[in-house]
N, C-alpha and C positions, 0 to 999 in steps of 0.2 A: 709713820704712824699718825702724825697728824694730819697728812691727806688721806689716809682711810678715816682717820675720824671724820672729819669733814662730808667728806663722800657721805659716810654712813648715816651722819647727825640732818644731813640738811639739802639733803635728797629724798627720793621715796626706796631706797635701798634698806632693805631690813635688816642684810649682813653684809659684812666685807671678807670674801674670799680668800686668801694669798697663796696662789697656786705655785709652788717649787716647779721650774722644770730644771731638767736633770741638764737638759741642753738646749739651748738656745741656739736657732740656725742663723742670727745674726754673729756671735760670739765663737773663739775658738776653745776648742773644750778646755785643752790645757790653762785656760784661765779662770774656772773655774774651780772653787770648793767642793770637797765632794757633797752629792747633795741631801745625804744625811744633816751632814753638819749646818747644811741651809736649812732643811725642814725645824733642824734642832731650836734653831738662833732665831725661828719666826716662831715656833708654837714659842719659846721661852719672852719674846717678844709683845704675844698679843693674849698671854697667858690670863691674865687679869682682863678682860675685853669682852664682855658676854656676846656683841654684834661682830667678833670678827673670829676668822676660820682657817687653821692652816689645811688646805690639800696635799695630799704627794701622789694625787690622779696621776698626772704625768709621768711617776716612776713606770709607770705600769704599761707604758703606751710606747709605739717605736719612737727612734729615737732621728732626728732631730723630734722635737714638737713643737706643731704647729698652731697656734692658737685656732682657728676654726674646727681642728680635730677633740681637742680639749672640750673648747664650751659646745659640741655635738654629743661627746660622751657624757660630759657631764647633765646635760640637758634629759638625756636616757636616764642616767643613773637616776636622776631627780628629780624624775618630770611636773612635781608640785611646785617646784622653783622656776621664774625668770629670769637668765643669767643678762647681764652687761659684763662690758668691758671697761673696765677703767684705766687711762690712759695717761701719761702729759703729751701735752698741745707739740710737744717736739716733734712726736712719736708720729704725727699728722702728716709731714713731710714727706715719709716713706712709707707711708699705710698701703700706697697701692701695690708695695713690693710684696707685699703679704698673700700667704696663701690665700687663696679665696678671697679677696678681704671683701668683696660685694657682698657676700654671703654674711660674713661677719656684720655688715651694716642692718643687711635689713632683716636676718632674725637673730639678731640681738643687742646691736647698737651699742653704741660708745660714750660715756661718760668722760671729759676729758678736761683735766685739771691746769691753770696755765704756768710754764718753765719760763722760764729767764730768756729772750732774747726770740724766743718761738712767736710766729706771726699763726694769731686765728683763723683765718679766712678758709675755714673746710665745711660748706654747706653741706648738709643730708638732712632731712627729716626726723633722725635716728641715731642724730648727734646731737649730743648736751655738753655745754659747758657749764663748764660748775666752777661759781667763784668760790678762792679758796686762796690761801696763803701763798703768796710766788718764793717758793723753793729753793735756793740754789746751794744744795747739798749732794753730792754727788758721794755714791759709794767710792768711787776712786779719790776722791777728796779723803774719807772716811777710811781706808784700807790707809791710803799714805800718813794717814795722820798714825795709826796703830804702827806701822814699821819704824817711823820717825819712833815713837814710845811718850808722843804728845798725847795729851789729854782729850778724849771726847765725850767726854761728859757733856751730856744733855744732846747730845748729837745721835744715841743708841739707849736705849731702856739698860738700867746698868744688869740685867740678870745676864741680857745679848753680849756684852763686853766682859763679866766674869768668865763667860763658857769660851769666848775670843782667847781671853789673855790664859788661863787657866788649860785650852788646848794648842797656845802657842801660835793660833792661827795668822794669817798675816804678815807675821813676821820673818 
């Protein structure tokens, strides 16, 4: 939340996206939430946030998805909108495993936030870095803390951690 604020406040980003996908082709499914309960725990997350947006574009799309298929549909569905991507600097490492990803760069370019330990050096044109709070909160950090039955306050919007503990998630 506070790197889409960021992003959103002090950039020329008008909104901030949070696109669910149902599967990520980096990730094994079985590790995942279903991704209702994801879309749940972001709209319940950015609830209050007039510049930010949950999608579930991707429920709708085949399945792994691919980011360059997403922001093509989306760009159709909305063609008033210019989408970015918004990244951390980790993610840079392997961008070129990504579909398409040339395509990804130059029509619609990367906004990209810096992680812990992630080296900058990815020039393009069509990359932005954006200074911003250096992170080192991991949802696996966040997921173990909730099995343990420690505390994450101030680490989750507490409405996110109600609909967690209240459907048992995690645990």
């Amino acid at each position: 939340m506070i790197i889409a604020n960021v992003m959103q406040d002090q950039t020329d980003l008008d909104e901030v996206w949070f696109v669910v996908s149902p599967q990520n082709p980096f990730k094994a499914r079985k590790t995942l939430l279903h991704e209702f309960d994801r879309l749940k725990m972001v709209e319940l997350a950015i609830a209050d946030h007039f510049f930010f947006k949950a999608s579930d574009v991707e429920f709708h799309m085949p399945k792994p998805s691919y980011t360059i298929d997403t922001l093509t549909l989306l760009s159709e569905k909305f063609p008033g909108h210019e989408f970015r991507l918004i990244v951390g600097c980790d993610n840079l490492q392997h961008f070129h495993k990504w579909k398409n990803h040339e395509q990804i760069l130059e029509h619609f370019g990367l906004y990209v936030y810096p992680r812990p330990g992630a080296d900058p050096t990815f020039e393009h044109p069509n990359v932005r870095f954006v200074s911003a709070p250096i992170m080192d909160i991991s949802a696996t950090f966040v997921r173990s803390a909730l099995q343990a039955g420690k505390s994450v306050k101030y680490l989750l919007p507490e409405k996110v951690e109600g609909y967690i503990r209240d459907k048992k998630l995690y645990i």
